[in-house]
N, C-alpha and C positions, 0 to 999 in steps of 0.2 A: 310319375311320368311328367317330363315338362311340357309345359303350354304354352303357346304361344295369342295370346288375346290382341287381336286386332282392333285399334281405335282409330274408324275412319275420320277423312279429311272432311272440314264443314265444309254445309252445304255453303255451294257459290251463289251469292248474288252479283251479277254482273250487271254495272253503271251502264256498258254502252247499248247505243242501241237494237241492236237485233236482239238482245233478250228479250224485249216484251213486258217486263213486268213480273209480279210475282200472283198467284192463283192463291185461293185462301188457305188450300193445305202444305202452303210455306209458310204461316202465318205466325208459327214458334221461332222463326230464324230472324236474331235481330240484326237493323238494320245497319248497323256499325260492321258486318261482317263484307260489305260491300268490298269485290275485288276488282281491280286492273283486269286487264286482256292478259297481260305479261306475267302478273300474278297467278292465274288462272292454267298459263303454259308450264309453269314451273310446279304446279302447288304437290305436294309431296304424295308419296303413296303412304298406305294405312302401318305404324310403328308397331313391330312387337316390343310387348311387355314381359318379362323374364316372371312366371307366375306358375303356382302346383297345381296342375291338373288331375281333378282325383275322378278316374274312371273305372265304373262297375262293366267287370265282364259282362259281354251280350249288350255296352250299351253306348251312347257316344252322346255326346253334346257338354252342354255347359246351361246352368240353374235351371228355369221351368223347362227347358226347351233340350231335352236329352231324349235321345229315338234309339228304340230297338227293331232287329231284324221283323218284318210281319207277315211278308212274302216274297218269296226265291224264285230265281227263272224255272224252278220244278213244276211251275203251276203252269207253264205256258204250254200250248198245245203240242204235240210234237210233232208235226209238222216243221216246226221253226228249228231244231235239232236236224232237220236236214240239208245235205249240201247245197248250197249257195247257186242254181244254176247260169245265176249272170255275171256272175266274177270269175271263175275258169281258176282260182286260186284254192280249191279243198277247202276255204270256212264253211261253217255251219250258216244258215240264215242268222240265229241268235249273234254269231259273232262278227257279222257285219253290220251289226246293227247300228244306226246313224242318225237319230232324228229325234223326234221329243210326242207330248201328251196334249191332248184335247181333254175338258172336263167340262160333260155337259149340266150346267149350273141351275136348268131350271128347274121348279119348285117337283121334288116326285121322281126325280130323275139319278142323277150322280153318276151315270157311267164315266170311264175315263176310256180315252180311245191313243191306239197307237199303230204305227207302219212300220213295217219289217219286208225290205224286198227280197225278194225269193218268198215272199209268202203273202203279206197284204194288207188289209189291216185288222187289227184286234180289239177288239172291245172287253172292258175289265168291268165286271158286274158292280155296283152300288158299293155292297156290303167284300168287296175284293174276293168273293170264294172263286169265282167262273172269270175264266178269262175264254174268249170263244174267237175264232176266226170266221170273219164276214165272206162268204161267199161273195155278196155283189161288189167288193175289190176287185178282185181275180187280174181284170184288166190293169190297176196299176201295179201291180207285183214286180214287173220289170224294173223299176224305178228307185231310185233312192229316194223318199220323203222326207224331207231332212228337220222339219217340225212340223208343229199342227197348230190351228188354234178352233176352238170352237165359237160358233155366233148362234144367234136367229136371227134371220131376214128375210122380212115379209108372211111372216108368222111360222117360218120354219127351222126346224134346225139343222144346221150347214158346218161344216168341218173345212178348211182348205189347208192344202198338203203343199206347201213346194217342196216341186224336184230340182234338185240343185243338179242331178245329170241331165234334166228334160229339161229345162230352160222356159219350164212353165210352173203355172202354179192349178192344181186341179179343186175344184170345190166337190165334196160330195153331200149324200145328206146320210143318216147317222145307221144308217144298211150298208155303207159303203157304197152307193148308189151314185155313178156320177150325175153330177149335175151341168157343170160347164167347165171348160179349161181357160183359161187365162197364160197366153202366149207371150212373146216376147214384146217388150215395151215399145210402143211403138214413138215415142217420145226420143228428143238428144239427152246424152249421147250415144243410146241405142239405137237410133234413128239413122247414125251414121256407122253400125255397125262393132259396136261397142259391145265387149263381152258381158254374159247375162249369167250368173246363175244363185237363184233365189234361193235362201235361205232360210227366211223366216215369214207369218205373213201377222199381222191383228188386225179388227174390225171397228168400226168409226160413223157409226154415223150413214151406212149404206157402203161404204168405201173399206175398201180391203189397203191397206200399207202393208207396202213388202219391200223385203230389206236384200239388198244384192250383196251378199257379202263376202262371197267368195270370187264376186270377178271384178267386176269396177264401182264396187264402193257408194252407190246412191241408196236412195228411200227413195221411194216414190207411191204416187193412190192411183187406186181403180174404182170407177164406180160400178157396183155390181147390176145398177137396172139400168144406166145406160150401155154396158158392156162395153165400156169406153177409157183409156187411160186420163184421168182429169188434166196432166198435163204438169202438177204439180211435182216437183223433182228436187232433191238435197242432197248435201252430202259430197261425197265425193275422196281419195285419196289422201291420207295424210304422213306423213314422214315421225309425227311424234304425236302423243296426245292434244288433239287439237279442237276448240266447240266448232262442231257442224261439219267434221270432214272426221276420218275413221280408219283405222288399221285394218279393221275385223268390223264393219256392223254386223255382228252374230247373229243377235237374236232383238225380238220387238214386243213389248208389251204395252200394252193400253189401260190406261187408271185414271180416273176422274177426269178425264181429258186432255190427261197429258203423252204423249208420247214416249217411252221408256226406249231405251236401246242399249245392247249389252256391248260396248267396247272392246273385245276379246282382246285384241293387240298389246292394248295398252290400257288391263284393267280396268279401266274408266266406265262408269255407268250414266249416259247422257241421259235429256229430259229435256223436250220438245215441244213448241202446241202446236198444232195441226195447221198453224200458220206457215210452219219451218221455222220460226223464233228460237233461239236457240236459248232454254232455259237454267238447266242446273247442270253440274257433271261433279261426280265425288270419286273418290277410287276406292279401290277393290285392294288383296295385299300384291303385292309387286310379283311378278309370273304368274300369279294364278291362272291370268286366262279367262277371266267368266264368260260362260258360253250363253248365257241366258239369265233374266231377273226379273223373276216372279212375285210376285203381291198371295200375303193371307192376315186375314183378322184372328188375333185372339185376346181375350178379356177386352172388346173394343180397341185394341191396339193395332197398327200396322204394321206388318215386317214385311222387309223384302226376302230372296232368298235365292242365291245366285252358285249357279254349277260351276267349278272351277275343271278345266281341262287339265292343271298345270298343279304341281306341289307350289307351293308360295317360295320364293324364294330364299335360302335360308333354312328353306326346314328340313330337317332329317325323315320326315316321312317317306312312304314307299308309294303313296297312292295320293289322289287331289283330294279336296276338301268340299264340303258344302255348307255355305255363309249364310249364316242368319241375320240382317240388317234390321235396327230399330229404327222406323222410318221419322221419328221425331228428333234422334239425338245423330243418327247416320253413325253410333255406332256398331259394330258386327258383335251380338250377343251370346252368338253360339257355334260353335264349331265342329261340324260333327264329319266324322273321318269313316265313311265305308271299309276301304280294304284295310289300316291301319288298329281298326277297335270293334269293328262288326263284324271280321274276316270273312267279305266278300272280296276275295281274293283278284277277279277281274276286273274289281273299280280303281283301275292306274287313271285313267281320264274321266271324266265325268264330263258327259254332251246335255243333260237335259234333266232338271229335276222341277217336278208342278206339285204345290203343297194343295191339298186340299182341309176341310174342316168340316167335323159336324159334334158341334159340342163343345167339348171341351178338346176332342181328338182330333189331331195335325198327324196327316199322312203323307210320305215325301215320294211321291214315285219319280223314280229313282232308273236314268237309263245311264252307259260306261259304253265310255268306246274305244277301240282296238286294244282290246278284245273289248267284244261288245255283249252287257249282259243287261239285266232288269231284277229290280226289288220294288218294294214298296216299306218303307219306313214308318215305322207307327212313333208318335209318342208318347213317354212313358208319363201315364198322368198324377200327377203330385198328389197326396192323400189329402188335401185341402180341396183341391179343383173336385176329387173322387163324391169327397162328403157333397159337394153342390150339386153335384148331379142325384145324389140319391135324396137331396135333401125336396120335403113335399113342397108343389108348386107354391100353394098359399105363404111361404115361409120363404120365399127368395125377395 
């Protein structure tokens, strides 16, 4: 079967100045890679390489980094297999699914959490056997949640949901319990009546950043104990890939302090400080779409890992892809195909994939949208990695 191996574009350093500077975990990128603004407008999307892709039935990726199926939307309660009551369109809740994962991280813990309207939200146990529906939802059910992120703040732990049809964003605590909603921005250009609807949100420092990406194109913080919008606002509409303005700001992740943002429009994966500086941007392959771009450690390394809505351009597959980025080199490692090598027959789009780790084991939950479904992706752990885990502690 051919392969198509994506080698992304280096990372940018940009001379002028609204970049800021470089943070120590650009510190492998030399300095001679310095680019123009102009250079930066134009710099190309990720080339395929004409290469033999040898793939085992049941399994999909490319070297250490290859996932098999681990769990099916069969696990999900069934409740979520019933009609849709606020679309008026016959989908199942499961198929209008729209939104993305919360994983709560601290020591003891591991649940992963998710929204399904027409039903609410769900909790996926530690070890993935139980997936349960939260009773204390109930009230956001109406709503599209369109991602999640998990925090603690002020010694608690807090989940916030934007609704990209409520034109809010709700925080609950990990019962589905709400805690407070966070309304429309009260800040320009919302201030002057400027369309809102929230998309994504990550947490900073007390401060919620949320990304408007389906109406007019800003980032902007909220302080969550002043209950106050800081006033701090970016961003904005762009006509082509551009740093600090957006086709799509999709989706938002937070990593050593920097701000991440998934460029949907226009592949492009930006990188921010909390200043609004505008720091890195690389691409993605050309149409893919990345809908969101997740952080996970393995063997001390970091990858990214971003949901593509869109086939890549070029490709003959029937369904989108999901990219495995080496955060040192920014090239895409692994390429693992749901509906084309896993036959998860509904994953034509991919909205939202969150890796998790414990061990040597990378689980990819895994949501698809229109038609909208849920997996969880294990993977397959190489007989070397296998022996270290069994090998006794004194001996590592």
């Amino acid at each position: 079967m051919p392969n198509h191996i994506f080698v992304a574009a280096p990372l940018l350093t940009l001379t002028l100045a609204l970049t800021g500077g470089h943070g120590d975990h650009h510190s492998h990128h030399d300095a001679d890679a310095s680019l123009t603004i102009d250079a930066v407008l134009a710099l190309p999307q990720n080339r395929a390489d004409a290469a033999e892709r040898r793939v085992e039935e049941g399994r999909s990726g490319d070297g250490d980094l290859v996932f098999e199926v681990a769990v099916r939307s069969d696990r999900l309660p069934e409740e979520v297999f019933a009609k849709n009551p606020f679309t008026g369109d016959g989908r199942t809740i499961l198929e209008c699914a729209h939104g993305g994962f919360a994983y709560d991280h601290r020591a003891g813990r591991g649940e992963v959490y998710w929204a399904l309207q027409g039903a609410g939200v769900l909790r996926v146990s530690a070890d993935h056997t139980v997936v349960e529906l939260l009773d204390g939802a109930a009230e956001l059910a109406q709503f599209n949640l369109h991602n999640a992120t998990f925090f603690e703040h002020g010694g608690a732990g807090r989940i916030a949901w934007p609704a990209n049809d409520g034109a809010r964003v709700f925080v609950t605590d990990v019962d589905g319990k709400l805690v407070t909603t966070i309304g429309r921005p009260t800040v320009e250009p919302y201030a002057s009546g400027a369309d809102y609807r929230p998309t994504d949100a990550a947490y900073l420092d007390g401060e919620l950043w949320i990304t408007d990406g389906y109406a007019s194109k800003y980032v902007m913080s909220y302080d969550l104990d002043a209950n106050a919008w800081t006033g701090v606002v970016f961003g904005g509409p762009a006509d082509g890939p551009e740093p600090g303005k957006f086709g799509t700001n999709h989706g938002i992740t937070i990593r050593d302090g920097l701000i991440w943002i998934a460029g949907r429009q226009y592949a492009r994966i930006h990188s921010y400080r909390p200043t609004t500086e505008f720091v890195d941007m690389f691409a993605m392959p050309e149409g893919s779409k990345p809908c969101d771009f997740e952080f996970f450690v393995l063997h001390d390394e970091l990858y990214g890992v971003a949901a593509s809505l869109n086939v890549a351009d070029g490709s003959e597959d029937s369904g989108a892809s999901i990219y495995v980025v080496e955060m040192k080199t920014l090239r895409i490692v692994s390429t693992i195909k749901p509906k084309d090598e896993l036959g998860l027959e509904r994953f034509v789009h991919l909205h939202n994939v969150f890796a998790t780790v414990d061990g040597n084991r990378v689980s990819l939950f895994c949501q698809a949208w229109n038609p909208g479904d849920f997996a969880v992706l294990s993977r397959v752990v190489p007989a070397a990695d296998a022996d270290s885990e069994r090998a006794p502690r004194d001996a590592r």
